[in-house]
Biopython code that builds the backbone (N, CA, C, O; Angstrom):
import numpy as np
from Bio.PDB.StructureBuilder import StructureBuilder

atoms = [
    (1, "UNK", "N", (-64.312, 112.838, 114.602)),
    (1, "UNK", "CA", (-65.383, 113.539, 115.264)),
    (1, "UNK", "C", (-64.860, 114.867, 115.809)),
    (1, "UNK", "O", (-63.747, 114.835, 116.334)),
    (2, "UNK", "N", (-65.636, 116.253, 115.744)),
    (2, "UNK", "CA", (-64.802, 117.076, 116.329)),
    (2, "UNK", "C", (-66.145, 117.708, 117.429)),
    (2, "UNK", "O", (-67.366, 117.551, 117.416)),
    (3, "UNK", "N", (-65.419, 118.295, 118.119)),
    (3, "UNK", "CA", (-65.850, 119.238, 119.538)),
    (3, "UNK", "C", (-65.494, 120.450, 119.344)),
    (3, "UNK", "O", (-64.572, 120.850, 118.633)),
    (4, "UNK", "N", (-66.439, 121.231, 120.166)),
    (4, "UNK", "CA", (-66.010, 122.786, 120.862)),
    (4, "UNK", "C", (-65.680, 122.953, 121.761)),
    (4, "UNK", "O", (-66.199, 122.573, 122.810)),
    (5, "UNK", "N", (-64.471, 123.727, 121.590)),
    (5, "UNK", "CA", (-63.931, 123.844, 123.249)),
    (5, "UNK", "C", (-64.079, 125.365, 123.125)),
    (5, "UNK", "O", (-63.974, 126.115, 122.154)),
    (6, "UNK", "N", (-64.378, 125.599, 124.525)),
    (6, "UNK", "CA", (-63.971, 127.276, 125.545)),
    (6, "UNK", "C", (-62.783, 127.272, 125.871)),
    (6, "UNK", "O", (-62.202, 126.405, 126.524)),
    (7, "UNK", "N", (-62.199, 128.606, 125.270)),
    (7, "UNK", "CA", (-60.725, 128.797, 125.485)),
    (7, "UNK", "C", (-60.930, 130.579, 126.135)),
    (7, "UNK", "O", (-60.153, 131.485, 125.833)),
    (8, "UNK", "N", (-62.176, 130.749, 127.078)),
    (8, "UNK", "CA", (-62.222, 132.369, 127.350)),
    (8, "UNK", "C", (-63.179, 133.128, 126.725)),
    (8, "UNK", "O", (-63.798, 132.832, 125.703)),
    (9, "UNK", "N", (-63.281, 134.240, 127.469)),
    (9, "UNK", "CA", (-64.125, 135.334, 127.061)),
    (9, "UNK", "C", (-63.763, 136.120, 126.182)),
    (9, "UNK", "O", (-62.701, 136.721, 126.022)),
    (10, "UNK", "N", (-64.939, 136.091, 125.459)),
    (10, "UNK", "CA", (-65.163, 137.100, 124.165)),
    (10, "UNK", "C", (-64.523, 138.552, 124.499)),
    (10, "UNK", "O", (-63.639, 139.246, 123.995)),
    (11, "UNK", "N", (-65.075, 138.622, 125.185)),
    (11, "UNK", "CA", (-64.714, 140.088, 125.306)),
    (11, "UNK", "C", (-62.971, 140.155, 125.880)),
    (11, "UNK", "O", (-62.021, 140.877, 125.574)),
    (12, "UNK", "N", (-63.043, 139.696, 126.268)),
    (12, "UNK", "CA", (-60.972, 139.807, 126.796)),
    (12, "UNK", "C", (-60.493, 139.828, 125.519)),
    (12, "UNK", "O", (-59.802, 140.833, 125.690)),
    (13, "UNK", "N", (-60.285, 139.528, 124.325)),
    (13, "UNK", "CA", (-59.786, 139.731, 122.852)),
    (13, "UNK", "C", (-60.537, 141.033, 122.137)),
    (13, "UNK", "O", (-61.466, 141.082, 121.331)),
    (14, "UNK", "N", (-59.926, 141.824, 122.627)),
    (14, "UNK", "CA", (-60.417, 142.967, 121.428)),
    (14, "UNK", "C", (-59.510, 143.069, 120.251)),
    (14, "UNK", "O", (-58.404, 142.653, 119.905)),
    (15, "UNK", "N", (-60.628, 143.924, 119.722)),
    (15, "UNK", "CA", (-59.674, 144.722, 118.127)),
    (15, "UNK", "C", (-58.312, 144.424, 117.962)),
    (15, "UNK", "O", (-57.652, 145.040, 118.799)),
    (16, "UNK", "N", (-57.630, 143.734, 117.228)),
    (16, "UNK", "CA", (-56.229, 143.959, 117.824)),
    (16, "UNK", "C", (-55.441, 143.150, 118.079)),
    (16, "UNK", "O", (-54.379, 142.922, 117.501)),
    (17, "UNK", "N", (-55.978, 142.548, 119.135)),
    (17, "UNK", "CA", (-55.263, 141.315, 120.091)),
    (17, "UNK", "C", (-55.317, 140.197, 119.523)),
    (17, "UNK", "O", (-55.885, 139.843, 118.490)),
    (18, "UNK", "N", (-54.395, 139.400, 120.607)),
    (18, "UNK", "CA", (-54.420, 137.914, 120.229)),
    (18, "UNK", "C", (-54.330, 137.390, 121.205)),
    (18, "UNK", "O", (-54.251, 138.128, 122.187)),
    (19, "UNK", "N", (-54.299, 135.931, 121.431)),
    (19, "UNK", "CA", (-54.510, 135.222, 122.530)),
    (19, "UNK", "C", (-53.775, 133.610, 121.865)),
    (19, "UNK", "O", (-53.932, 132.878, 120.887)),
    (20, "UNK", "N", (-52.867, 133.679, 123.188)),
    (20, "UNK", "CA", (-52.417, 131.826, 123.036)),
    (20, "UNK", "C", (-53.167, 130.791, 124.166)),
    (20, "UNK", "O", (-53.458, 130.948, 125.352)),
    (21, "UNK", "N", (-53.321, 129.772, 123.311)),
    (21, "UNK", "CA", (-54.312, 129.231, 124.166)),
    (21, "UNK", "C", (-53.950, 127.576, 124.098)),
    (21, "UNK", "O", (-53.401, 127.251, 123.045)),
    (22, "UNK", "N", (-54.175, 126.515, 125.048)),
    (22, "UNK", "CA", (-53.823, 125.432, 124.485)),
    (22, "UNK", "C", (-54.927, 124.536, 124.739)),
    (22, "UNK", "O", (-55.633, 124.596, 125.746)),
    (23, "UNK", "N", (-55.067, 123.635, 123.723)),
    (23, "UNK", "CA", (-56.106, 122.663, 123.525)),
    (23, "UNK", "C", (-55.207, 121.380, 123.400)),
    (23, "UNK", "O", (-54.371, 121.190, 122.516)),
    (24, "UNK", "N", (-55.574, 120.379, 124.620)),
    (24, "UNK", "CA", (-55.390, 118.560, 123.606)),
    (24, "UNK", "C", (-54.108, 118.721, 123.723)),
    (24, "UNK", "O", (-53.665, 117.630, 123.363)),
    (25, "UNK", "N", (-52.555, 119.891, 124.207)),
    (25, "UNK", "CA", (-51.792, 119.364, 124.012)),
    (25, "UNK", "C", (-51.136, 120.435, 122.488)),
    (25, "UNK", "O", (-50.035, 120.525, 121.945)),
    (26, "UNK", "N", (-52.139, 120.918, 122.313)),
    (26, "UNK", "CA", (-51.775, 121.764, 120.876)),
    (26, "UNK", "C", (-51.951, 123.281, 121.453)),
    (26, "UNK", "O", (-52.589, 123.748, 122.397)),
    (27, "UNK", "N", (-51.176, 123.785, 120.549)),
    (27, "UNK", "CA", (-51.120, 125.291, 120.698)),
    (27, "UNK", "C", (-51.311, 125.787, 119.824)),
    (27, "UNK", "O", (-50.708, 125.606, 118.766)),
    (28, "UNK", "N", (-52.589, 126.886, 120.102)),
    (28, "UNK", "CA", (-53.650, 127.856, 119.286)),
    (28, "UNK", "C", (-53.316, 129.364, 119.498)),
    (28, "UNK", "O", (-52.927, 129.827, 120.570)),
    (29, "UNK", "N", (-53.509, 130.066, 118.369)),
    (29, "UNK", "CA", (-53.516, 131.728, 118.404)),
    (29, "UNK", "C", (-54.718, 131.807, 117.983)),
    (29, "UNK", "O", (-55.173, 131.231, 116.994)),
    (30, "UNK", "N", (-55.227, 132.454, 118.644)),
    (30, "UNK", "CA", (-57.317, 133.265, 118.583)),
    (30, "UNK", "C", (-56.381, 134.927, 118.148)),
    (30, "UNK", "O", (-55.531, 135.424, 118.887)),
    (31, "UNK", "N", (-56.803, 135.483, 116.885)),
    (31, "UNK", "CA", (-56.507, 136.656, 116.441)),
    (31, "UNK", "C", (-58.064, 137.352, 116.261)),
    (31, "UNK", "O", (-58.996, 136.824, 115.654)),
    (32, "UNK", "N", (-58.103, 139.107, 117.177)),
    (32, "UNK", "CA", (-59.004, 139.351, 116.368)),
    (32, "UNK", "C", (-58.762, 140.353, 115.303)),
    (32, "UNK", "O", (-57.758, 141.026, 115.538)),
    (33, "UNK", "N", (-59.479, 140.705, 114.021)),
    (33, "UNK", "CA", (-58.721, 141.131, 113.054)),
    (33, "UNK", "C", (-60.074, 142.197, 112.707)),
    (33, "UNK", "O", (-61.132, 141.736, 112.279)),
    (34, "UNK", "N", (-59.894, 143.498, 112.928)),
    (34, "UNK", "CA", (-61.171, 143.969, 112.887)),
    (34, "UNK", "C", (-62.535, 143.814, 113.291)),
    (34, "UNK", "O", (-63.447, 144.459, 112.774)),
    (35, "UNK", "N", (-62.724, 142.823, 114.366)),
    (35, "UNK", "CA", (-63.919, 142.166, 114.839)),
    (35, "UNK", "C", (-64.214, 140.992, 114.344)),
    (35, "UNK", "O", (-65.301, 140.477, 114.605)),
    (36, "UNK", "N", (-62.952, 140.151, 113.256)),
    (36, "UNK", "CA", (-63.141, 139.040, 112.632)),
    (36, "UNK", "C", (-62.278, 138.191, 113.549)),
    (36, "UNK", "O", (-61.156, 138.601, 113.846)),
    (37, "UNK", "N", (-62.728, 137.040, 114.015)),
    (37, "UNK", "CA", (-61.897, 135.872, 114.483)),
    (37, "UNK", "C", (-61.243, 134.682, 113.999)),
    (37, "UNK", "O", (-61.886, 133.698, 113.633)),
    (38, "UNK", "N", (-59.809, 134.750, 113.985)),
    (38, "UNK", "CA", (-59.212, 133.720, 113.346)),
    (38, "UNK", "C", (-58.523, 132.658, 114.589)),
    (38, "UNK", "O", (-58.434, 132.820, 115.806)),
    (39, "UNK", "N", (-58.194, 131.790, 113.906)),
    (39, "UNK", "CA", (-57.529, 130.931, 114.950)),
    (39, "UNK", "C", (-56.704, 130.002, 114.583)),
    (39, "UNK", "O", (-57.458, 129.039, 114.437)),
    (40, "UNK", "N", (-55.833, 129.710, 114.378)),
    (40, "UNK", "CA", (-54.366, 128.878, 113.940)),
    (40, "UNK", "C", (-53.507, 128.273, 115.001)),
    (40, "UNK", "O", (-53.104, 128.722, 116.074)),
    (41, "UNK", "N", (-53.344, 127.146, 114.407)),
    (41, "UNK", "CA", (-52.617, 126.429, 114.962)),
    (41, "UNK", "C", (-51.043, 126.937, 115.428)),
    (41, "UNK", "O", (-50.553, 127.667, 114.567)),
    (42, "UNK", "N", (-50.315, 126.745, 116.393)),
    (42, "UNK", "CA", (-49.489, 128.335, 116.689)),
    (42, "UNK", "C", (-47.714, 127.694, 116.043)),
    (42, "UNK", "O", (-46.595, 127.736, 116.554)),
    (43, "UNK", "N", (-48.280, 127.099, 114.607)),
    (43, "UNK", "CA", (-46.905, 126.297, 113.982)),
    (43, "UNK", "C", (-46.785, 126.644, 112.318)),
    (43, "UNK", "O", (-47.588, 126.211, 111.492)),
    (44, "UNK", "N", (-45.595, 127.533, 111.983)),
    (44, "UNK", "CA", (-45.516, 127.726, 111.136)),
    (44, "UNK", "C", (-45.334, 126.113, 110.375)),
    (44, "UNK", "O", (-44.809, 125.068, 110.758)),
    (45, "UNK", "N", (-46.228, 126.624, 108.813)),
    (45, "UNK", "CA", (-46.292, 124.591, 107.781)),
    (45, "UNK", "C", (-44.536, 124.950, 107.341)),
    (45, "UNK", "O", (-43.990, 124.235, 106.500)),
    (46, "UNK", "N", (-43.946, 125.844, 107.852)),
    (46, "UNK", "CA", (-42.474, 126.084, 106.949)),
    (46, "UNK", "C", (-41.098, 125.321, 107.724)),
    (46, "UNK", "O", (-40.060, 124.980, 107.155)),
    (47, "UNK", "N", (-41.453, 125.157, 109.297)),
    (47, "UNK", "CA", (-40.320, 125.048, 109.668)),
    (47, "UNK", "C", (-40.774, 124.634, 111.416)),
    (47, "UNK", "O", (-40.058, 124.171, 112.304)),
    (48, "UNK", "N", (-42.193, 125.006, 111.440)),
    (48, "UNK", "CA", (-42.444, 125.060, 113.133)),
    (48, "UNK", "C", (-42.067, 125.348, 113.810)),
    (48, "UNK", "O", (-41.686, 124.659, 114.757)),
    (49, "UNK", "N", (-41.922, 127.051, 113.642)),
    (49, "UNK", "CA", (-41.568, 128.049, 114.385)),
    (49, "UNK", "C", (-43.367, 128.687, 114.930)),
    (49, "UNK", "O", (-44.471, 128.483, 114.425)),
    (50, "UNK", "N", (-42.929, 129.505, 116.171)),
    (50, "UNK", "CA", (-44.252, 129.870, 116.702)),
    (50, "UNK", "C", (-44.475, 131.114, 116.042)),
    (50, "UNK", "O", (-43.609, 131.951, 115.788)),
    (51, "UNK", "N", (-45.862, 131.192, 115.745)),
    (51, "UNK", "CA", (-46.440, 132.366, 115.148)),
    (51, "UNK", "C", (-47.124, 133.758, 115.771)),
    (51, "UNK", "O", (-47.458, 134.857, 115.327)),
    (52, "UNK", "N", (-47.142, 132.759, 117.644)),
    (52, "UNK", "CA", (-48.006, 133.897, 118.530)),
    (52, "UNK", "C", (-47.096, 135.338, 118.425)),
    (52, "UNK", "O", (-47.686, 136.396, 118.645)),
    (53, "UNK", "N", (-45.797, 135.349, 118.120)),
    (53, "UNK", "CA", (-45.686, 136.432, 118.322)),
    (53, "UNK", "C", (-44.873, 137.174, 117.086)),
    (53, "UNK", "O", (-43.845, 137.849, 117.047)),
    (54, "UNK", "N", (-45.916, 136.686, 116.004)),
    (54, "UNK", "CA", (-45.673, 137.221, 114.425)),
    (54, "UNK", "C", (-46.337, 138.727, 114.381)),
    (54, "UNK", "O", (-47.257, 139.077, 115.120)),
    (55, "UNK", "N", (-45.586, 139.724, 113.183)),
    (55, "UNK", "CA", (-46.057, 140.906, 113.049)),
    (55, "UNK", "C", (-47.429, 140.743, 112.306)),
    (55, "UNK", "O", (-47.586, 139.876, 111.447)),
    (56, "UNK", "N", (-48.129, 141.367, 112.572)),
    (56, "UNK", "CA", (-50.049, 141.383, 112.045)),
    (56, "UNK", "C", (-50.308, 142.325, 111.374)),
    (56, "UNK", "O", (-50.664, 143.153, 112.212)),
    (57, "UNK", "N", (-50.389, 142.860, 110.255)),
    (57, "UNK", "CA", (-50.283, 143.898, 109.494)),
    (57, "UNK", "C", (-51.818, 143.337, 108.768)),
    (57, "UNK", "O", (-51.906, 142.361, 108.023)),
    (58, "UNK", "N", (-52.973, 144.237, 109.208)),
    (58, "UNK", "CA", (-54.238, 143.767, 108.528)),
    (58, "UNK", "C", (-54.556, 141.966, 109.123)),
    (58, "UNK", "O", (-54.304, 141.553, 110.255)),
    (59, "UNK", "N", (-55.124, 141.209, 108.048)),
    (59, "UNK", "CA", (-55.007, 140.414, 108.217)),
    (59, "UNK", "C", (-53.448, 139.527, 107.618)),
    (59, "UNK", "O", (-53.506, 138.320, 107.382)),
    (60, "UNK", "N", (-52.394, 140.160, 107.470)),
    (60, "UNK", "CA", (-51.356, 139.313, 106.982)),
    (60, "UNK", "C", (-50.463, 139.130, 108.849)),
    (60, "UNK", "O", (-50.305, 139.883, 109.810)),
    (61, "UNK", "N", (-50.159, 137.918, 108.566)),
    (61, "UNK", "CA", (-49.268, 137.624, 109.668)),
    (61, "UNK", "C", (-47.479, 137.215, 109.383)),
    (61, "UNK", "O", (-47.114, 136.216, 108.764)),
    (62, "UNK", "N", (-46.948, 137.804, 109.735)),
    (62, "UNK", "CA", (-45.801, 137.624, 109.516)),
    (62, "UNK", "C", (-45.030, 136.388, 110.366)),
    (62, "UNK", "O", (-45.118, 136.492, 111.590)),
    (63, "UNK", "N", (-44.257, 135.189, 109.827)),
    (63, "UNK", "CA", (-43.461, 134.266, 110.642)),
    (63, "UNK", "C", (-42.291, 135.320, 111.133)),
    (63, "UNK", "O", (-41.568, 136.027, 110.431)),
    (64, "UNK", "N", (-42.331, 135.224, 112.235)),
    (64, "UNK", "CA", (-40.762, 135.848, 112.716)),
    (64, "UNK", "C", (-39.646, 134.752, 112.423)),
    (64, "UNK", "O", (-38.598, 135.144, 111.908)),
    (65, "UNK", "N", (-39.742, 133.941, 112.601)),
    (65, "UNK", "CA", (-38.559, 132.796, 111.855)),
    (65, "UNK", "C", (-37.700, 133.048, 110.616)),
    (65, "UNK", "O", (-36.508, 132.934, 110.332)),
    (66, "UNK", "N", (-39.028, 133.512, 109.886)),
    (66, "UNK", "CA", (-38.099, 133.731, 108.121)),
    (66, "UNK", "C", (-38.907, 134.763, 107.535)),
    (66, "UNK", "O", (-38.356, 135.016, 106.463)),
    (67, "UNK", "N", (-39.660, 135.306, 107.631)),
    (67, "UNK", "CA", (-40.215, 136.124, 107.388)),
    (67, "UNK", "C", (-41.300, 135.607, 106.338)),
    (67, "UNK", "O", (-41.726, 136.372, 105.472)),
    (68, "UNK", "N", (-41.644, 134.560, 106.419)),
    (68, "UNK", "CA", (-43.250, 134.271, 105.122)),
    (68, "UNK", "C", (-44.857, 134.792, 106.076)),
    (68, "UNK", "O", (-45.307, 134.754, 107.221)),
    (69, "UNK", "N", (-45.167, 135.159, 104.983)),
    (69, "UNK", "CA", (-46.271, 135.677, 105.351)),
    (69, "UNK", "C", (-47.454, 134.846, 104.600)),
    (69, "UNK", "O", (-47.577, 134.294, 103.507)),
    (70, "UNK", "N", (-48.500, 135.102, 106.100)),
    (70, "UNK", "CA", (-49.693, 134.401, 105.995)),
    (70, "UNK", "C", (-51.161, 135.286, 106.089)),
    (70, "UNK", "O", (-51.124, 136.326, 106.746)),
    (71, "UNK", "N", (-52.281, 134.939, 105.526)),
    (71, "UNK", "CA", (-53.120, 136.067, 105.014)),
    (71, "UNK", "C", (-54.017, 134.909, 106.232)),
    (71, "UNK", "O", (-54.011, 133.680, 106.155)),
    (72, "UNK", "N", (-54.623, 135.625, 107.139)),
    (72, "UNK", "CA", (-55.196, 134.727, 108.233)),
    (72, "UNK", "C", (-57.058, 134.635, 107.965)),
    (72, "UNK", "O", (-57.953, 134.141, 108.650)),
    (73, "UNK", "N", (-57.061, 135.394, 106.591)),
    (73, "UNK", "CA", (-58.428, 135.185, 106.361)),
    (73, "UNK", "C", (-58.410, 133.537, 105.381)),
    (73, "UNK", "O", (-59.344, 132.745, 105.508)),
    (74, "UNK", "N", (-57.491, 133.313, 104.666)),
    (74, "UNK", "CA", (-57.129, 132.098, 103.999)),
    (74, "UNK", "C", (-56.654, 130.860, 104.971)),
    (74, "UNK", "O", (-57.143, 129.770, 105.268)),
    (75, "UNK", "N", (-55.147, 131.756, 105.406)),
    (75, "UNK", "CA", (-54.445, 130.516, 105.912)),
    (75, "UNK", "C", (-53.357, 130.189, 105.352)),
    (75, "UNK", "O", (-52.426, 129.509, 105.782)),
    (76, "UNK", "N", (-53.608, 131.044, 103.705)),
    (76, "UNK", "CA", (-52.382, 130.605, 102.716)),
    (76, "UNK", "C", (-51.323, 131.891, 103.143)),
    (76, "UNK", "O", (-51.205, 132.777, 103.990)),
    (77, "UNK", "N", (-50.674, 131.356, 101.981)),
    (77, "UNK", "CA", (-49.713, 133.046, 101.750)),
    (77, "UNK", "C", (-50.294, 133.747, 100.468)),
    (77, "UNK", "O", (-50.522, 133.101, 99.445)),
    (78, "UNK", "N", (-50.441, 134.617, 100.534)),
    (78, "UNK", "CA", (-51.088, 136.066, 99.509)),
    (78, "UNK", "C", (-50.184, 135.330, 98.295)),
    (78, "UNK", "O", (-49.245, 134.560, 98.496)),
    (79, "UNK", "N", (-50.604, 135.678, 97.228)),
    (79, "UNK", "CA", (-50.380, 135.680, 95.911)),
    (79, "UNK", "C", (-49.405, 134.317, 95.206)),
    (79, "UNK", "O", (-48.901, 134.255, 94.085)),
    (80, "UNK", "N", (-49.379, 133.380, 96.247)),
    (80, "UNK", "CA", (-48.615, 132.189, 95.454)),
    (80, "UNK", "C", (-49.817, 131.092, 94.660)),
    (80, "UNK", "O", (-51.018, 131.044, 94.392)),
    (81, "UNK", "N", (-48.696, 130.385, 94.532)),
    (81, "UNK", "CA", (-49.776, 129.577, 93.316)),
    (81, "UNK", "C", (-49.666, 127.963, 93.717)),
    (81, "UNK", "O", (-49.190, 127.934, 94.852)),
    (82, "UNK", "N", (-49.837, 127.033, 93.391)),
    (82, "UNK", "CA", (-49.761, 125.727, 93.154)),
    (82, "UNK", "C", (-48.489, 125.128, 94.569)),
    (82, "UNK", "O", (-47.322, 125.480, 94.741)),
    (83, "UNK", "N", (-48.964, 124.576, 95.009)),
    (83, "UNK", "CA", (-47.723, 124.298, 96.211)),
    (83, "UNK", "C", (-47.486, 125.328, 97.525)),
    (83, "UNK", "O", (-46.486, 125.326, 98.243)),
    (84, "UNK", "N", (-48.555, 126.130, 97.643)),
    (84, "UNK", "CA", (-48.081, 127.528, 98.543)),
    (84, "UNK", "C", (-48.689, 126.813, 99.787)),
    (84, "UNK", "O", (-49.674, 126.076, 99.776)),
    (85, "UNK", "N", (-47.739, 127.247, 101.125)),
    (85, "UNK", "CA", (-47.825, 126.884, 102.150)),
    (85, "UNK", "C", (-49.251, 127.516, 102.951)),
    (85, "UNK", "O", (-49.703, 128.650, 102.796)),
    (86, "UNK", "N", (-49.662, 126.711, 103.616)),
    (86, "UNK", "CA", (-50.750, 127.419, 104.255)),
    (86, "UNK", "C", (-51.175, 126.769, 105.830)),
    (86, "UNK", "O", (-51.131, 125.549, 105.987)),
    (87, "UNK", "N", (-51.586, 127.688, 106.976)),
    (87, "UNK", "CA", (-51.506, 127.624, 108.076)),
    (87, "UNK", "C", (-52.680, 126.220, 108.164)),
    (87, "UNK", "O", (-53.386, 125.738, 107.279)),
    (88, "UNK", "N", (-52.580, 125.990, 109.063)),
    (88, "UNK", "CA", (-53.902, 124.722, 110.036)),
    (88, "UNK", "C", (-54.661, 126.134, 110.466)),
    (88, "UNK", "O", (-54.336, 126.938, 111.339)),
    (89, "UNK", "N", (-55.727, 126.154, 109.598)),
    (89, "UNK", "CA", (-56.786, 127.143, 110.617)),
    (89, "UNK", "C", (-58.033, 126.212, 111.083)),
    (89, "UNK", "O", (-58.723, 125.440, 110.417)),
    (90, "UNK", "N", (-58.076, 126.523, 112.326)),
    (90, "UNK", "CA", (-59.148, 126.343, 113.026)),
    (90, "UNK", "C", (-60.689, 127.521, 113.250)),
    (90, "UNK", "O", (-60.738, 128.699, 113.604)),
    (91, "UNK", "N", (-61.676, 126.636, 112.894)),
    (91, "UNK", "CA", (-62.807, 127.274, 113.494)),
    (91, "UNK", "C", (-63.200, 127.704, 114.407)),
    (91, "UNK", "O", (-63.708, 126.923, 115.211)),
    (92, "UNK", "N", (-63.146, 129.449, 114.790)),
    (92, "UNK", "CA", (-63.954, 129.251, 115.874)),
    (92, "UNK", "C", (-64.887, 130.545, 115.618)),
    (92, "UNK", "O", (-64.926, 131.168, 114.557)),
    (93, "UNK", "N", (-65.823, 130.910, 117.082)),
    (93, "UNK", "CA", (-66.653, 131.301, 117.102)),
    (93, "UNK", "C", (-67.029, 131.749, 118.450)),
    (93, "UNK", "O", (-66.281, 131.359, 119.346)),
    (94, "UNK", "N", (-68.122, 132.556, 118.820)),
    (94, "UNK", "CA", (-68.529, 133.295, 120.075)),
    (94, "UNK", "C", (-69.532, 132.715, 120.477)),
    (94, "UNK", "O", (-70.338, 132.463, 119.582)),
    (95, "UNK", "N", (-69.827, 132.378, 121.542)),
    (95, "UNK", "CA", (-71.037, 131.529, 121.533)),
    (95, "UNK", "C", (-71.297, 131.578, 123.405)),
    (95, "UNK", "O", (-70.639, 131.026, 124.287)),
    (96, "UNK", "N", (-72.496, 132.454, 123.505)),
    (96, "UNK", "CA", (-72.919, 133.276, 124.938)),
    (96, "UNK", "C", (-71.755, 133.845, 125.681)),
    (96, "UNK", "O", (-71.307, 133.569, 126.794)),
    (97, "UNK", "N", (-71.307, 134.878, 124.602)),
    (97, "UNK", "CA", (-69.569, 135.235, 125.392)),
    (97, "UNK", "C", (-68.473, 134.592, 125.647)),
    (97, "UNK", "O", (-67.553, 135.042, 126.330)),
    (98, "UNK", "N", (-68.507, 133.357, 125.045)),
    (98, "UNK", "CA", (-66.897, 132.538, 125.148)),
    (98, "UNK", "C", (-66.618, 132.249, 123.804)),
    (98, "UNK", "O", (-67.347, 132.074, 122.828)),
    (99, "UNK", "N", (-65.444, 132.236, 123.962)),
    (99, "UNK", "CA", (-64.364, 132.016, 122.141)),
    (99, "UNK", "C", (-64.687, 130.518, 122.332)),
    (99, "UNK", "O", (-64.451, 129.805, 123.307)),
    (100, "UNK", "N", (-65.346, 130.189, 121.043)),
    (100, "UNK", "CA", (-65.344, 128.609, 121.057)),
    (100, "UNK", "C", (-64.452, 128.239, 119.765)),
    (100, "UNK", "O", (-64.414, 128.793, 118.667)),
    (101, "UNK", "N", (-63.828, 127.248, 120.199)),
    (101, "UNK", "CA", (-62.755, 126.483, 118.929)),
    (101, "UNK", "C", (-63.207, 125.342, 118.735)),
    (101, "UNK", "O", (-63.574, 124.853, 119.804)),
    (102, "UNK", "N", (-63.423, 124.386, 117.501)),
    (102, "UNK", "CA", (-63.879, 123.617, 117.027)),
    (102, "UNK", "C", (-62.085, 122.918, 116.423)),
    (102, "UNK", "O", (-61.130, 123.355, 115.781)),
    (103, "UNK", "N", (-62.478, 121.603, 117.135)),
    (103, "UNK", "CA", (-61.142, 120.803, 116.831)),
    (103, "UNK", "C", (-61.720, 119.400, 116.693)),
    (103, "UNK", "O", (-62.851, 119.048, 117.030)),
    (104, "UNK", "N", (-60.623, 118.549, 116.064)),
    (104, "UNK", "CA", (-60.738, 116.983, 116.252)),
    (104, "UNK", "C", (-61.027, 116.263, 117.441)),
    (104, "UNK", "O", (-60.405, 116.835, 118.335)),
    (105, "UNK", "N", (-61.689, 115.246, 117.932)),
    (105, "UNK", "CA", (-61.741, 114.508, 118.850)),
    (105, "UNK", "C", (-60.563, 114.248, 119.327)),
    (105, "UNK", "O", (-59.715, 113.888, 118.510)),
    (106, "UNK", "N", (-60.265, 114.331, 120.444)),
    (106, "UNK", "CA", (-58.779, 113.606, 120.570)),
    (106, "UNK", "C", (-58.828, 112.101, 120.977)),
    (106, "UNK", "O", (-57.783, 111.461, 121.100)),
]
sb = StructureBuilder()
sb.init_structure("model")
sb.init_model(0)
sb.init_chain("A")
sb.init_seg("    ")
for serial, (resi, resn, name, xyz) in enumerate(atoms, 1):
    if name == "N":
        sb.init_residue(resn, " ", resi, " ")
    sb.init_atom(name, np.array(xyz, "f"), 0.0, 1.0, " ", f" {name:<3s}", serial, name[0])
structure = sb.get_structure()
């Protein structure tokens, strides 16, 4: 079963930014990416290293750990094929001015 949680105001994340946030015990990055909102789980699938404070080039996010990169409109990595690693993205959304994240029941 999953829920929405409020993790903050819309407006405190501009253009740009990012935000760490924790839900349940888990740790979330809310990216906004041109006015688009992404949200990932804050664990690289490579090694579980943290991603909050990966380089953001467009929508690509860089692991500071090893350097793989993640396309945060996917989740995957840009141009691999069959077996390519890809982030836990979470849903979220704006909803009367608060960032809402959509997760599992705990």
């Amino acid at each position: 079963m999953k829920r929405e949680v409020a993790v903050g105001a819309a407006e405190g994340l501009a253009q740009g930014q990012r935000k760490l946030v924790f839900i349940d015990g888990r740790s979330v990055v809310v990216f906004n990416v041109a006015g688009k909102l992404h949200a990932i789980e804050n664990s690289c699938p490579h090694n579980g290293a943290s991603l909050a404070n990966g380089n953001l080039d467009g929508s690509l996010l860089t692991c500071p750990a090893h350097g793989l990169r993640f396309d945060l409109s996917t989740g995957c990595m840009p141009g691999a094929g069959f077996g390519q690693l890809c982030l836990d993205v979470l849903p979220v959304r704006t909803v009367d001015g608060q960032l809402m994240i959509e997760v599992e029941q705990a």
